[in-house]
N, C-alpha and C positions, 0 to 999 in steps of 0.2 A: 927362155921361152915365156912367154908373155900367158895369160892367165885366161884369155879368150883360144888362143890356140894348146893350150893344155887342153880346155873342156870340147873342144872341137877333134881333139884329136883321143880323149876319150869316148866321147860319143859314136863314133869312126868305131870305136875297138868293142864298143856295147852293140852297134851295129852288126860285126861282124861271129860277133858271139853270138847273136840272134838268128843269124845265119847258119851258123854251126848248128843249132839246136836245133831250128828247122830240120838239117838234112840228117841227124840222129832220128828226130820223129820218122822221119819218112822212111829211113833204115830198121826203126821199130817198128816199124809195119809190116815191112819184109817179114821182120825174123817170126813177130806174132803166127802172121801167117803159114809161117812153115813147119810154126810149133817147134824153135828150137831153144830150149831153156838154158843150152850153156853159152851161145851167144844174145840173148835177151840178159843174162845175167852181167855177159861184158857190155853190151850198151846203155843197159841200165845207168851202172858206175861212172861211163863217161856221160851219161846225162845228169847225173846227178852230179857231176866234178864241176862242169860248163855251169849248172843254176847257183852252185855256190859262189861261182865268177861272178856270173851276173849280176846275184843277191851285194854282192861285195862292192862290186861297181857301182849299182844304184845307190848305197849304201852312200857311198863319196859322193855323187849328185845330191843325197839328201843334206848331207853335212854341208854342200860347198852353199854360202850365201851368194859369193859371185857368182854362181851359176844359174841360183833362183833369178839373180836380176838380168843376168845376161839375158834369160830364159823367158822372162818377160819382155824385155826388149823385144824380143823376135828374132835374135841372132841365130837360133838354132831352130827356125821353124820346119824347113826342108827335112831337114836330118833326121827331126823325130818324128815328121811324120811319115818317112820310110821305115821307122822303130817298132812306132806304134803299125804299121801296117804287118811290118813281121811276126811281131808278138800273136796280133791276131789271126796269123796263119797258121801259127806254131798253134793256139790255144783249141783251131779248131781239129789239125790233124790232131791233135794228143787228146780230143774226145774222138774222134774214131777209133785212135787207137782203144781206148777202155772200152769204145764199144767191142771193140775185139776182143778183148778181153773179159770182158762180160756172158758174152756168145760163148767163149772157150768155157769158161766157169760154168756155164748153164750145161754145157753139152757134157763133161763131166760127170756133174749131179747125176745129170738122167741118165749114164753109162753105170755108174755105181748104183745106183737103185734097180737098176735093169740086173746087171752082176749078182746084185743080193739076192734079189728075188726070184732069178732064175738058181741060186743057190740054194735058198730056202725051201723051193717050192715042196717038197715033198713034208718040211715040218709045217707049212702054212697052215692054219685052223682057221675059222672066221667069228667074230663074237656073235652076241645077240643082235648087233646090228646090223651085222653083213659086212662087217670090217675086219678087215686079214690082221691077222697078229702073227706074232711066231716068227723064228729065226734063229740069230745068233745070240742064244739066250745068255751065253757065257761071255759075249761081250758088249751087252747090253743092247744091240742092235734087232729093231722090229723093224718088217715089212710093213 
């Protein structure tokens, strides 16, 4: 196998891995959404297995010299710019995703501050400045 159709036919499989990752993001958004932690926990792992691929693969493109030159030539210009258009698909679903994630984290917070403080309420005191204190003294926690 000749040394142009090696790197064409890895490019092909970084392709298709970029693919894969895409349709994980977009599956992570599902499960975000549903709020279900023991399948985010398995997607997670196979997104994390697929970027070590990745990372691995790019890795042989940075190492290969013939690749650089092929790569200048213009041999691979189609291909990677299907790559690169992937990539910044994947880049943008996986900030929505954090943005969902972010959202979940915020909504959280203000559940357990709500929880506290509707626990508290009857130890609540307020200082000389009109700011609440009091709580879960014994676990260090202040309203």
């Amino acid at each position: 196998m000749s040394t142009e159709s090696n790197n064409s036919t890895l490019i092909e499989t970084q392709l298709v891995q970029l693919q894969q990752l895409e349709e994980i993001i977009d599956h992570e958004k599902v499960i975000l959404q549903k709020q279900n932690p023991d399948e985010l926990n398995e997607i997670t792992e196979q997104k994390n297995q697929l970027l070590l691929a990745i990372k691995n693969l790019d890795q042989q493109f940075e190492q290969s010299i013939v690749f650089k030159q092929e790569k200048s030539a213009g041999l691979y210009a189609e291909q990677l710019s299907k790559i690169e258009e992937t990539l910044l698909r994947c880049k943008d679903k996986n900030f929505v995703n954090g943005q969902i994630i972010a959202q979940s984290q915020l909504a959280v917070e203000r559940m357990k501050t709500s929880l506290l403080q509707n626990h508290n309420k009857a130890s609540m005191t307020y200082d000389n400045k009109g700011k609440t204190s009091g709580g879960l003294s014994s676990l260090e926690i202040e309203a």
